[in-house]
mmCIF file of the C-alpha atoms, coordinates in Angstrom:
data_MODEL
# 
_entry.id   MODEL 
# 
loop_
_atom_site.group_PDB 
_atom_site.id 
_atom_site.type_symbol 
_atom_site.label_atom_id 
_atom_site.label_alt_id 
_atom_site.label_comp_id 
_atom_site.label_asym_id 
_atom_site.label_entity_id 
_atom_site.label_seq_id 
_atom_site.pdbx_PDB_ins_code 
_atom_site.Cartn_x 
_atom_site.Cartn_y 
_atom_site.Cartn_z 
_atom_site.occupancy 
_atom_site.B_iso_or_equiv 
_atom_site.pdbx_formal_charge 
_atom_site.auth_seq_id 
_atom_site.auth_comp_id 
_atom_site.auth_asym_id 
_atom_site.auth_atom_id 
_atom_site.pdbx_PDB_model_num 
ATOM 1   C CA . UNK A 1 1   ? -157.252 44.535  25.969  1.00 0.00 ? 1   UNK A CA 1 
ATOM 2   C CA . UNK A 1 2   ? -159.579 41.864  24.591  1.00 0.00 ? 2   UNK A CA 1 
ATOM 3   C CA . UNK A 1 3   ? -161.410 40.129  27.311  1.00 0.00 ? 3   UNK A CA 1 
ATOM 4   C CA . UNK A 1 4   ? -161.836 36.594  27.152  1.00 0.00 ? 4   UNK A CA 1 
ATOM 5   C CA . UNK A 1 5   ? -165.459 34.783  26.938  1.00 0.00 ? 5   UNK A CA 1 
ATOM 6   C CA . UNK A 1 6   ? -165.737 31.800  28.531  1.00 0.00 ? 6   UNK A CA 1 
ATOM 7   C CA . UNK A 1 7   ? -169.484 30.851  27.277  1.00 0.00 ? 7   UNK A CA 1 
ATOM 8   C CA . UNK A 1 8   ? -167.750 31.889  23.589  1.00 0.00 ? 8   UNK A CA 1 
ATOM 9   C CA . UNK A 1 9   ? -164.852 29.754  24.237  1.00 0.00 ? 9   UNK A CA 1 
ATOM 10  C CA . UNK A 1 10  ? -167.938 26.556  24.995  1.00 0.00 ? 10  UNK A CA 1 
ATOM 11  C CA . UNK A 1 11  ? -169.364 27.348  21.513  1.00 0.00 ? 11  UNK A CA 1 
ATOM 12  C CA . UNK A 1 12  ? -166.611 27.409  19.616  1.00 0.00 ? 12  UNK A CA 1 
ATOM 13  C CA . UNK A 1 13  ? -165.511 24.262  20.898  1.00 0.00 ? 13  UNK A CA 1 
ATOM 14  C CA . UNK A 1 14  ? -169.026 22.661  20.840  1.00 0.00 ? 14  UNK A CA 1 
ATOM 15  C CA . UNK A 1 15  ? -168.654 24.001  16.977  1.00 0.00 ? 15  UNK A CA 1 
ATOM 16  C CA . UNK A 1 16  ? -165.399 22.329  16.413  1.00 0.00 ? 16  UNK A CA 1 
ATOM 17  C CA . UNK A 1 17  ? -166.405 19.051  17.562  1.00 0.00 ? 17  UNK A CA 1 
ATOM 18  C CA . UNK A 1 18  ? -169.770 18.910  15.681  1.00 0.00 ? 18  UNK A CA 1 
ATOM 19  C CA . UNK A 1 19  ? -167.887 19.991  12.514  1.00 0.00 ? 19  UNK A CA 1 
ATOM 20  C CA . UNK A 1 20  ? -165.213 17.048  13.422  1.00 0.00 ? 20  UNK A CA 1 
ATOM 21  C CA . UNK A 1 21  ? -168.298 14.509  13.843  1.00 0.00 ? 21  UNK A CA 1 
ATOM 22  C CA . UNK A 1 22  ? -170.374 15.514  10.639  1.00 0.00 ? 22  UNK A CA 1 
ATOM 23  C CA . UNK A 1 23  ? -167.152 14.806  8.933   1.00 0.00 ? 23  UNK A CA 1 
ATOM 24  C CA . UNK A 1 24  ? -166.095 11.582  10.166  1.00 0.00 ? 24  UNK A CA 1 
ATOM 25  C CA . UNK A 1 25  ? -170.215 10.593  9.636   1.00 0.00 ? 25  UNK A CA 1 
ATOM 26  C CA . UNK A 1 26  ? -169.397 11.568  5.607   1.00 0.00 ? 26  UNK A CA 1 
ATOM 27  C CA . UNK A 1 27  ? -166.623 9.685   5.132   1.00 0.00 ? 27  UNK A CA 1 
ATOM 28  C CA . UNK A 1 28  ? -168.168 6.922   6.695   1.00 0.00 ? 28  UNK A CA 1 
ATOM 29  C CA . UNK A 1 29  ? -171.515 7.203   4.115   1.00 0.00 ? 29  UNK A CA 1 
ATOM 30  C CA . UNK A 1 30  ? -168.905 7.429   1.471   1.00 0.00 ? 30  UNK A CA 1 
ATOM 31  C CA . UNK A 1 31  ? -167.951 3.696   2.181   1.00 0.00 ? 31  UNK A CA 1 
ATOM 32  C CA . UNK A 1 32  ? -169.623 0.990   0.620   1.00 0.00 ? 32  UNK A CA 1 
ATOM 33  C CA . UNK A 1 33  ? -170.876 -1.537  2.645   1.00 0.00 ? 33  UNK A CA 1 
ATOM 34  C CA . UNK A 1 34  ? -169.617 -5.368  2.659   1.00 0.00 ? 34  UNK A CA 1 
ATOM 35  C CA . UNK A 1 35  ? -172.360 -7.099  1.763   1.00 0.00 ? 35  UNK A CA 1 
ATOM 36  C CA . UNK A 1 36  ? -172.425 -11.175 3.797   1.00 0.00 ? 36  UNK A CA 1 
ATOM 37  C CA . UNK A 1 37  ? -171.258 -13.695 1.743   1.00 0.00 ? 37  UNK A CA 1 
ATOM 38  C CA . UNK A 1 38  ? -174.441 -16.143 0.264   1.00 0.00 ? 38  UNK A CA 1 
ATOM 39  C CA . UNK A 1 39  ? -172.110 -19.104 1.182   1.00 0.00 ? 39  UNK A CA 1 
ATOM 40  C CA . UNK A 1 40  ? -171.659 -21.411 4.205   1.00 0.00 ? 40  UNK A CA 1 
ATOM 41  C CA . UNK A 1 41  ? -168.194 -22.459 3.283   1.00 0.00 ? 41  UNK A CA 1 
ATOM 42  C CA . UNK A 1 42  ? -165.528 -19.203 3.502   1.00 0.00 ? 42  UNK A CA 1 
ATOM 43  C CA . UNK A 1 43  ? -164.760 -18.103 -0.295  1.00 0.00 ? 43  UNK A CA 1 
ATOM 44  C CA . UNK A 1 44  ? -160.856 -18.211 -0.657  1.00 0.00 ? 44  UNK A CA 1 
ATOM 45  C CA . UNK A 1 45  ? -161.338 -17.278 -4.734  1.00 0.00 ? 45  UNK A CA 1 
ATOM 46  C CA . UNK A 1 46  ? -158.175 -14.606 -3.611  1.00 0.00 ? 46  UNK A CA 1 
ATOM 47  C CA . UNK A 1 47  ? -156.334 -17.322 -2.786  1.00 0.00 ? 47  UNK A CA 1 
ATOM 48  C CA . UNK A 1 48  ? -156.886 -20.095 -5.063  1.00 0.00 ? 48  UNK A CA 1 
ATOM 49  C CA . UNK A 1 49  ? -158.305 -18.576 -8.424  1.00 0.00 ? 49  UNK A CA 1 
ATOM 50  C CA . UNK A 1 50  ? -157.013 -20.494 -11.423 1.00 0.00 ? 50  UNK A CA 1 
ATOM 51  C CA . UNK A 1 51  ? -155.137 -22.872 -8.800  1.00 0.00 ? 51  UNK A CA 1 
ATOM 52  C CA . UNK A 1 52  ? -154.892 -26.416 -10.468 1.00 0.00 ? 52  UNK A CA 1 
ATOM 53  C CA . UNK A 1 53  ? -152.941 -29.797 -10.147 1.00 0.00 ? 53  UNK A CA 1 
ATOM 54  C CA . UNK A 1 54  ? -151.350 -32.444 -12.729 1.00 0.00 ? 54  UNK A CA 1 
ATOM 55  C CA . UNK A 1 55  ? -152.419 -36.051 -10.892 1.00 0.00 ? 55  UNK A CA 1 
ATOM 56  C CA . UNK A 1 56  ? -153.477 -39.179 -12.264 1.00 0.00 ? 56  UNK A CA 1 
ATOM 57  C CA . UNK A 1 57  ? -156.406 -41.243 -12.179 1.00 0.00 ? 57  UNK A CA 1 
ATOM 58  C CA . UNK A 1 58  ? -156.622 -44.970 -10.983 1.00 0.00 ? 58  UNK A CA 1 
ATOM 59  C CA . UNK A 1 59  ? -156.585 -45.514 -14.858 1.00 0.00 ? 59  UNK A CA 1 
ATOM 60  C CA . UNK A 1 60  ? -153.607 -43.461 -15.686 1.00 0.00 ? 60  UNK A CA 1 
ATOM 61  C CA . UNK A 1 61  ? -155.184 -40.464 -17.319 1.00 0.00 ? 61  UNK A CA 1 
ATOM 62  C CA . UNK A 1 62  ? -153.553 -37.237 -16.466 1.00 0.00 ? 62  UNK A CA 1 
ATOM 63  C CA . UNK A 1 63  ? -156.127 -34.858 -15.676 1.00 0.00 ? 63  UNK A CA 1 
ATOM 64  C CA . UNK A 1 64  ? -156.413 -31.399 -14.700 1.00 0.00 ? 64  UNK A CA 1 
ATOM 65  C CA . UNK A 1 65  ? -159.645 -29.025 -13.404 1.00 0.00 ? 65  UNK A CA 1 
ATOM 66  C CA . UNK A 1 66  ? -159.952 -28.483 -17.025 1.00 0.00 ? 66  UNK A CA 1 
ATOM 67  C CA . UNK A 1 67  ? -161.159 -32.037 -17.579 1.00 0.00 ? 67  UNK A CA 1 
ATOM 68  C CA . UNK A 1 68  ? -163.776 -31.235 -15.438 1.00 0.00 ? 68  UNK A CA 1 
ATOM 69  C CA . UNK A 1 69  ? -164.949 -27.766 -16.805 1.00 0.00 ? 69  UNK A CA 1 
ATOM 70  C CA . UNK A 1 70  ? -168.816 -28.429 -16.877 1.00 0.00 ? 70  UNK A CA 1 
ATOM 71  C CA . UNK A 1 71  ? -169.265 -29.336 -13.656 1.00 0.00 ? 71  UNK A CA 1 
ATOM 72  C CA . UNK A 1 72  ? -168.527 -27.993 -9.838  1.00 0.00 ? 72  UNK A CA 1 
ATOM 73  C CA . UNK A 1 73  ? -165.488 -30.148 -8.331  1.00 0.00 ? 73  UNK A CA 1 
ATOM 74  C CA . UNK A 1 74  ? -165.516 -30.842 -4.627  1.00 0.00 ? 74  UNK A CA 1 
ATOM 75  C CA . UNK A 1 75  ? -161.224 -31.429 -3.878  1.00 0.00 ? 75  UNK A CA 1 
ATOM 76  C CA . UNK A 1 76  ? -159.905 -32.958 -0.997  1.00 0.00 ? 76  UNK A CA 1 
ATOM 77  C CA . UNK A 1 77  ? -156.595 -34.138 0.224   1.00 0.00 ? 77  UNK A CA 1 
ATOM 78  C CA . UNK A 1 78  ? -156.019 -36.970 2.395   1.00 0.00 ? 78  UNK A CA 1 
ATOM 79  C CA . UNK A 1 79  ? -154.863 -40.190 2.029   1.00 0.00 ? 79  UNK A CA 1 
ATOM 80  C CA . UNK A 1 80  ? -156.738 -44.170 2.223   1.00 0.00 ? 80  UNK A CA 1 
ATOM 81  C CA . UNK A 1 81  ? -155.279 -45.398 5.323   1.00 0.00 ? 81  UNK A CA 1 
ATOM 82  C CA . UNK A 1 82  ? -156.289 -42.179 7.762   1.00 0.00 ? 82  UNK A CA 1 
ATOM 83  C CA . UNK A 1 83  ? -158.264 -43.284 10.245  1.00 0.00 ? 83  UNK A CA 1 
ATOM 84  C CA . UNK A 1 84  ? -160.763 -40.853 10.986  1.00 0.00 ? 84  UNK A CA 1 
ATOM 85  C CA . UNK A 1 85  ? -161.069 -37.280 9.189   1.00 0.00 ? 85  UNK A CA 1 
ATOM 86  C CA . UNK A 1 86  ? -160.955 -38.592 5.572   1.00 0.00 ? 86  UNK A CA 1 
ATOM 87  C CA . UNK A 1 87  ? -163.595 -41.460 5.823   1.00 0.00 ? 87  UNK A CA 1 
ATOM 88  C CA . UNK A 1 88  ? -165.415 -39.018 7.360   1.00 0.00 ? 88  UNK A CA 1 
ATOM 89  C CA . UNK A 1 89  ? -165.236 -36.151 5.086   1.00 0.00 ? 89  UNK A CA 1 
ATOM 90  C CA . UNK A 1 90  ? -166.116 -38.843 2.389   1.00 0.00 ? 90  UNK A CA 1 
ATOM 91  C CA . UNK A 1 91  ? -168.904 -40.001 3.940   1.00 0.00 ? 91  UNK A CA 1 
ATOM 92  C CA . UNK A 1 92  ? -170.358 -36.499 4.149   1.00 0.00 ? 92  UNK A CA 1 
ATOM 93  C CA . UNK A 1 93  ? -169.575 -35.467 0.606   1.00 0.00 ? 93  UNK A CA 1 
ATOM 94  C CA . UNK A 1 94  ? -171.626 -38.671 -0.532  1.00 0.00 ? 94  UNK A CA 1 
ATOM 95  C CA . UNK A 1 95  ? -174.398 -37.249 1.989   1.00 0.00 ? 95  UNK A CA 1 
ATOM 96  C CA . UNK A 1 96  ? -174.222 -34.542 0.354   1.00 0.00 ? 96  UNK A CA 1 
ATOM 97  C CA . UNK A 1 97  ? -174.486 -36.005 -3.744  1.00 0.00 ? 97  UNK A CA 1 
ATOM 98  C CA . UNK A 1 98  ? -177.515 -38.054 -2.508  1.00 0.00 ? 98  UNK A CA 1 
ATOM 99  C CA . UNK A 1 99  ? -179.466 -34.515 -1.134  1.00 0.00 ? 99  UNK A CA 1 
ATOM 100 C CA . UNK A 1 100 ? -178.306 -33.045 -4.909  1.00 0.00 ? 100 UNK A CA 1 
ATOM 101 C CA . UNK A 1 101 ? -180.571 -35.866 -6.012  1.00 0.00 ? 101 UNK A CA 1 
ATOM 102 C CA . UNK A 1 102 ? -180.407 -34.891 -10.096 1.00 0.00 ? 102 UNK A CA 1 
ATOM 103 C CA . UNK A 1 103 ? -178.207 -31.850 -10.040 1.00 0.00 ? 103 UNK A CA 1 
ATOM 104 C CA . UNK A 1 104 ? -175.236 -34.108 -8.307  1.00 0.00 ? 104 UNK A CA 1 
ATOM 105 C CA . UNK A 1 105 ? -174.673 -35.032 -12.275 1.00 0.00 ? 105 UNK A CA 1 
ATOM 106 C CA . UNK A 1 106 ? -173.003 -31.770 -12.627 1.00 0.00 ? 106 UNK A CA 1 
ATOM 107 C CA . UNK A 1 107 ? -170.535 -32.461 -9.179  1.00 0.00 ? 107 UNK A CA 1 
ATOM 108 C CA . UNK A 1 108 ? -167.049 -34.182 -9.492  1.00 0.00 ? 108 UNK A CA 1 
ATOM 109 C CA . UNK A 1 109 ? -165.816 -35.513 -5.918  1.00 0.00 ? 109 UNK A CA 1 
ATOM 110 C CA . UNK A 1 110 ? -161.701 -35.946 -6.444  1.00 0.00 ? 110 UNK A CA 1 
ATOM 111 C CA . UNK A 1 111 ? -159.758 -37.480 -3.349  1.00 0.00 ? 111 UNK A CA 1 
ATOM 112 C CA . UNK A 1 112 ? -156.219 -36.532 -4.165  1.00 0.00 ? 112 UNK A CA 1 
ATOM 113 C CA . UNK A 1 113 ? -154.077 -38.583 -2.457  1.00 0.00 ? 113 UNK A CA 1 
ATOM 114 C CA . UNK A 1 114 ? -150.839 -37.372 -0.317  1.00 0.00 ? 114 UNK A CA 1 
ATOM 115 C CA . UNK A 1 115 ? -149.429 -40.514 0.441   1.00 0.00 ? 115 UNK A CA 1 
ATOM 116 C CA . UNK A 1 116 ? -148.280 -42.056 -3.143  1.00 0.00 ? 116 UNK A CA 1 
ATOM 117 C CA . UNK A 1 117 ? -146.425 -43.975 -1.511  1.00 0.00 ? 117 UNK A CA 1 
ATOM 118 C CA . UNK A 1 118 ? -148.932 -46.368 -0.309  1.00 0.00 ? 118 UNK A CA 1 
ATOM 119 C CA . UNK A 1 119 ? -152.095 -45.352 -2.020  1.00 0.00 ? 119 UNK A CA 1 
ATOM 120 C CA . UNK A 1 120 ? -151.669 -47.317 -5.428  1.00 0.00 ? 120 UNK A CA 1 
ATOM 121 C CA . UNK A 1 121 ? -153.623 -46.787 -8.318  1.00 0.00 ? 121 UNK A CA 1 
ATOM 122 C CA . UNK A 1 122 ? -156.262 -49.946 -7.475  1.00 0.00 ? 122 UNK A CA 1 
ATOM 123 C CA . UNK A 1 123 ? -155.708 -49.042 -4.348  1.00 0.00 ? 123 UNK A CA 1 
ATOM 124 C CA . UNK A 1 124 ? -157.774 -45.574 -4.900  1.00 0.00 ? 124 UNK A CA 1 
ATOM 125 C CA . UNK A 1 125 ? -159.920 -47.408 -7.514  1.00 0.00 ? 125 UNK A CA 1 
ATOM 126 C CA . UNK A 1 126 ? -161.041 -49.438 -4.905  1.00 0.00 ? 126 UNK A CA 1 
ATOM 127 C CA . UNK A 1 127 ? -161.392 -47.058 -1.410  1.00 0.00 ? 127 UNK A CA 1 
ATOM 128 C CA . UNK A 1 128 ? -162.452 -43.904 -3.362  1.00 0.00 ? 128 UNK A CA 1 
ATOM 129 C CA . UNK A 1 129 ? -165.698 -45.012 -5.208  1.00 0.00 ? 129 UNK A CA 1 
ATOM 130 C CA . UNK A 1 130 ? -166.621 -47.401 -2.631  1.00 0.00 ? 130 UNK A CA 1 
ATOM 131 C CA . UNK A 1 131 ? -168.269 -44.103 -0.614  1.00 0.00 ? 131 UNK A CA 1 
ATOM 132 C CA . UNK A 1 132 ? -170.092 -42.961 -3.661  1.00 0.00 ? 132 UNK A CA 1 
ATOM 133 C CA . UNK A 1 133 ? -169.942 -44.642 -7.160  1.00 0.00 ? 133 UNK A CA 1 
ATOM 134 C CA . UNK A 1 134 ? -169.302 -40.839 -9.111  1.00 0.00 ? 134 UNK A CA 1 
ATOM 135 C CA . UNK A 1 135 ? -166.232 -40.378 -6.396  1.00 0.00 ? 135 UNK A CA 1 
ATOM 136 C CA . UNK A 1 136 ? -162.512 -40.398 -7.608  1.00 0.00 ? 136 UNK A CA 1 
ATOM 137 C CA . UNK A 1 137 ? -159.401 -40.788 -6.872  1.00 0.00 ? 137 UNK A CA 1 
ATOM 138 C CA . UNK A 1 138 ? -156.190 -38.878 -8.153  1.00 0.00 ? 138 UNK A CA 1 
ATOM 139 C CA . UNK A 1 139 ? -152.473 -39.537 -7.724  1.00 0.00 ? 139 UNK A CA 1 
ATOM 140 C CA . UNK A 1 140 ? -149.136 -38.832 -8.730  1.00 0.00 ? 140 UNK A CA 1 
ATOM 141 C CA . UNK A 1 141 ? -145.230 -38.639 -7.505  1.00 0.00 ? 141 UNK A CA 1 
ATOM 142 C CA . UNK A 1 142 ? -143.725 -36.518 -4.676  1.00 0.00 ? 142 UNK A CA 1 
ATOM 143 C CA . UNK A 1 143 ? -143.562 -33.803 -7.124  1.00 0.00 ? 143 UNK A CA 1 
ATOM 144 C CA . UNK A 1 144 ? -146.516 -33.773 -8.773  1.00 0.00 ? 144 UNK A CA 1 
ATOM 145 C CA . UNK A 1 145 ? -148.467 -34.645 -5.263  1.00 0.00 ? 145 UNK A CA 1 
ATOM 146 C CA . UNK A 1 146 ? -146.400 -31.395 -3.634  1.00 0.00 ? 146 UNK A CA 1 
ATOM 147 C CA . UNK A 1 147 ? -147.523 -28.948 -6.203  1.00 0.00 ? 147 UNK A CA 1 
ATOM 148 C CA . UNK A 1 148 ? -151.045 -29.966 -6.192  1.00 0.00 ? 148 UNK A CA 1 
ATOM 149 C CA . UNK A 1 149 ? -151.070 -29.094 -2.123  1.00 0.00 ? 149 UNK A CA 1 
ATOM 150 C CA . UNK A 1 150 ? -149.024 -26.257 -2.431  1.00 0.00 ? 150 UNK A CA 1 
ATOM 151 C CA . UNK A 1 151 ? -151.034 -24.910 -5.144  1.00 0.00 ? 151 UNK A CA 1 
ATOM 152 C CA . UNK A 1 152 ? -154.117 -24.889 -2.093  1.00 0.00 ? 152 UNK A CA 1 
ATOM 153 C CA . UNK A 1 153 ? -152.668 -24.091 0.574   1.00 0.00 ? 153 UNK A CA 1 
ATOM 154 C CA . UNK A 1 154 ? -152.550 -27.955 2.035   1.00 0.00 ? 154 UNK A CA 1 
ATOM 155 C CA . UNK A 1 155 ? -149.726 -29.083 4.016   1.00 0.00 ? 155 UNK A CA 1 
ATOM 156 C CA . UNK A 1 156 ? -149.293 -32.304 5.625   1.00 0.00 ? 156 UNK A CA 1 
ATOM 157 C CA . UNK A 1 157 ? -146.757 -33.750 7.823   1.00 0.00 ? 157 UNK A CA 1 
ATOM 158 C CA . UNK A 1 158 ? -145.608 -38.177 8.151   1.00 0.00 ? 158 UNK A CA 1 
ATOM 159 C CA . UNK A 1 159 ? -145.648 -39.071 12.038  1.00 0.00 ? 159 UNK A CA 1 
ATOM 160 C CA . UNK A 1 160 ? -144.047 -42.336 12.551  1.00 0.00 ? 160 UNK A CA 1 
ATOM 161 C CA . UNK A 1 161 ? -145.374 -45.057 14.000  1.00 0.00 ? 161 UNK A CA 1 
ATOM 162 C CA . UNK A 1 162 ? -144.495 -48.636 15.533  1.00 0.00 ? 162 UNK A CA 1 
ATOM 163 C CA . UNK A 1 163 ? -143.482 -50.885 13.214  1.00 0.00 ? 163 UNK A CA 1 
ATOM 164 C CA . UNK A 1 164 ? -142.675 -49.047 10.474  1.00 0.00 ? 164 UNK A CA 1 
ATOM 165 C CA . UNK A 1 165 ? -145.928 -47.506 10.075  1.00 0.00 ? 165 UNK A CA 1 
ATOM 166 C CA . UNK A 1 166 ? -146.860 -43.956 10.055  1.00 0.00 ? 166 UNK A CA 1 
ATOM 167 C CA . UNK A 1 167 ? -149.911 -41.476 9.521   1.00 0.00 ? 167 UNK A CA 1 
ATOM 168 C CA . UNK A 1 168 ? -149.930 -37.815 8.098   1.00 0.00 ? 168 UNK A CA 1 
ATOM 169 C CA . UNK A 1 169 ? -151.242 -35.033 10.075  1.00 0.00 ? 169 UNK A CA 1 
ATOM 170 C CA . UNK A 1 170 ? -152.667 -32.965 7.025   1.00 0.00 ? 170 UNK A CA 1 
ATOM 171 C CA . UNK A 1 171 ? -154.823 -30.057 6.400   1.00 0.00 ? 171 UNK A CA 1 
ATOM 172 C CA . UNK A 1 172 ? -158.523 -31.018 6.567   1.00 0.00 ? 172 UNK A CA 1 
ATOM 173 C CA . UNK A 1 173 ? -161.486 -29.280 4.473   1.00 0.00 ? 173 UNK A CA 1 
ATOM 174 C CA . UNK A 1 174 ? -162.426 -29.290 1.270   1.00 0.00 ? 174 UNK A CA 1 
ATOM 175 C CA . UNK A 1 175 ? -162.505 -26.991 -1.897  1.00 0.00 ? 175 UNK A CA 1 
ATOM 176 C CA . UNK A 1 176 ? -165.520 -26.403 -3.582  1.00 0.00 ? 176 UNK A CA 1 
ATOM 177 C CA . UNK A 1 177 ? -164.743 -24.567 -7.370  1.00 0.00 ? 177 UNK A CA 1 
ATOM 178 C CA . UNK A 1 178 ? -166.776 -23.190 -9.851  1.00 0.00 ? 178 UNK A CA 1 
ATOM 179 C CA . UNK A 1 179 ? -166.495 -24.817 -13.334 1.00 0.00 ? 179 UNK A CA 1 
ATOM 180 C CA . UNK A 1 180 ? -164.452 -21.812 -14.809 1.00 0.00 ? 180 UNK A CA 1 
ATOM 181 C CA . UNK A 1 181 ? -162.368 -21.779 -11.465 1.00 0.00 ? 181 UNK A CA 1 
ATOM 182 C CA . UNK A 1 182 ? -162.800 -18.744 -10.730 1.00 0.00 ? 182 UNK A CA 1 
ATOM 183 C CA . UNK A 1 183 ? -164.783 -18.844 -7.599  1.00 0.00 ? 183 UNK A CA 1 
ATOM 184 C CA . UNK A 1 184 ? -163.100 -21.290 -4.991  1.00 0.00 ? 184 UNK A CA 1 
ATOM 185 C CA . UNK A 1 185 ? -164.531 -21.828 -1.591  1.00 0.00 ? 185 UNK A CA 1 
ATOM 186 C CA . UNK A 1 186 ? -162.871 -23.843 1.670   1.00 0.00 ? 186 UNK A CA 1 
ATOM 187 C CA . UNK A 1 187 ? -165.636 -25.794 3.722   1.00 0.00 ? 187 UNK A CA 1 
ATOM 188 C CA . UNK A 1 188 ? -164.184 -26.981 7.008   1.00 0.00 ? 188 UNK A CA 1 
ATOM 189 C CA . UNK A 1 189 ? -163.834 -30.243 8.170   1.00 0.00 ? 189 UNK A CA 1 
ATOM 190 C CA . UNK A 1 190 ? -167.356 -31.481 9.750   1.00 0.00 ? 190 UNK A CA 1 
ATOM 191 C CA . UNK A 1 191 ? -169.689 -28.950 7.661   1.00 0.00 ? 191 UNK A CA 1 
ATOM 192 C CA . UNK A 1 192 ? -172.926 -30.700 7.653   1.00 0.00 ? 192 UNK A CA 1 
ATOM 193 C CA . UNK A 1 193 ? -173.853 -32.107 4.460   1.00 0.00 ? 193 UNK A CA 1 
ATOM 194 C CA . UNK A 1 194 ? -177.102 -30.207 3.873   1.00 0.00 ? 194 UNK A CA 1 
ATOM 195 C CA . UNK A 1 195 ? -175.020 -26.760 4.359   1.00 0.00 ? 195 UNK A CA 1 
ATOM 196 C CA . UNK A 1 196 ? -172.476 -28.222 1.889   1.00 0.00 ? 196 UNK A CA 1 
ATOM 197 C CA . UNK A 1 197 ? -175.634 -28.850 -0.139  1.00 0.00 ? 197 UNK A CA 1 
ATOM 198 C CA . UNK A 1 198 ? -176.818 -25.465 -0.290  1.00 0.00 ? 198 UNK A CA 1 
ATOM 199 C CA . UNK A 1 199 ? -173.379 -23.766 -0.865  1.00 0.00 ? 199 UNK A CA 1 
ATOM 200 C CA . UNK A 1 200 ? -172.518 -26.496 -4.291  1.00 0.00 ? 200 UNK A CA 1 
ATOM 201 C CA . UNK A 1 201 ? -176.362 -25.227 -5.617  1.00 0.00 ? 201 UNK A CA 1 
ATOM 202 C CA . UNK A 1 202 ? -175.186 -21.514 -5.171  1.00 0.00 ? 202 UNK A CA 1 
ATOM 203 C CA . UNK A 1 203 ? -172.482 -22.871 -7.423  1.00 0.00 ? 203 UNK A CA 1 
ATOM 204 C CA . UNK A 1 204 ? -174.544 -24.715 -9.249  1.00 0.00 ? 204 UNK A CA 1 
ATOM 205 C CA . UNK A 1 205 ? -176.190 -22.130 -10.009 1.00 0.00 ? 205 UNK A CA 1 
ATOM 206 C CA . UNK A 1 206 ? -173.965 -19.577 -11.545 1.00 0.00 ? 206 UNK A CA 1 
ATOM 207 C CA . UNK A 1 207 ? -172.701 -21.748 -14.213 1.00 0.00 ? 207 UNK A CA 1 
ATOM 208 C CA . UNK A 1 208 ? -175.839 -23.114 -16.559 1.00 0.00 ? 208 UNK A CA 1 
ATOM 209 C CA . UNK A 1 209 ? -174.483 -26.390 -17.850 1.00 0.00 ? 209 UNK A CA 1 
ATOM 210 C CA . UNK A 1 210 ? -173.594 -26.572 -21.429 1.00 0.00 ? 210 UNK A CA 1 
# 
């Protein structure tokens, strides 16, 4: 009868296991590492390649991203009579054009509205360009205003107030897209404006203007 080795039995398990690690350690070197993204703001291009909208501007034109196609467009939805988070996010993105200093030529800021109802055409000709004179506003009916904000993601929501008034609870942040729309990146609400800054010069930078 065959006798048993303990101190064999050790080796052959110490064997087995160093043969199980070596392998794991190969398929792991076979992986290629993800490099860190270059930008600040969190790139959704996955999401919202080639996503685009049909809205008016306070002069009637009906424009679309590719009306815009030589320069970086900063989008954001929100609407003229919120009372804290758009005025804000304005005010930043104006911030923001005066650090650009020359390149904020090639940089289209468009405040799509998502309450039509209210937010006339002056209306957004007025508010809009009064935080920087470049900024503008866009508009158009329920339909046109839901597929724009369903085409990134936004939703917002009309909660009533007294008097007949109301506000929208909406999606804050803004969208920051390369000229050929490919690239599309989501900076939150509150991003400083010089990180905003470096992230629309990374931009910037991949598309040499025409």
């Amino acid at each position: 009868m065959r006798r048993y080795s303990f101190q064999g039995g050790l080796r052959i398990k110490a064997w087995a296991t160093f043969l199980l690690l070596a392998a794991g350690l190969m398929l792991v070197g076979c992986k290629e590492p993800k490099l860190p993204s270059p930008f600040v703001a969190s790139d959704v291009s996955h999401q919202y390649a080639q996503a685009d909208f049909r809205l008016n501007d306070a002069q009637g034109r009906l424009l679309t991203l590719a009306d815009f196609k030589d320069k970086v467009v900063v989008l954001f939805f929100g609407y003229t009579h919120c009372p804290d988070v758009c005025p804000t996010t304005l005010a930043d993105l104006a911030q923001a054009m005066s650090l650009l200093g020359a390149e904020a030529a090639r940089v289209q800021v468009l405040f799509v509205t998502l309450d039509p109802e209210r937010d006339t055409a002056e209306l957004l000709g007025q508010y809009v360009p009064a935080f920087h004179p470049s900024f503008m506003g866009l508009r158009g009916d329920a339909a046109s205003t839901r597929q724009a904000a369903e085409a990134f993601g936004v939703s917002w929501r009309k909660q009533p107030g007294q008097g007949g008034s109301y506000t929208l609870d909406h999606t804050a942040g803004s969208y920051l897209i390369d000229p050929p729309g490919r690239r599309v990146l989501r900076a939150p609400y509150g991003q400083p404006a010089a990180q905003l800054v470096q992230d629309l010069r990374l931009l910037l930078a991949l598309q040499k203007p025409s």
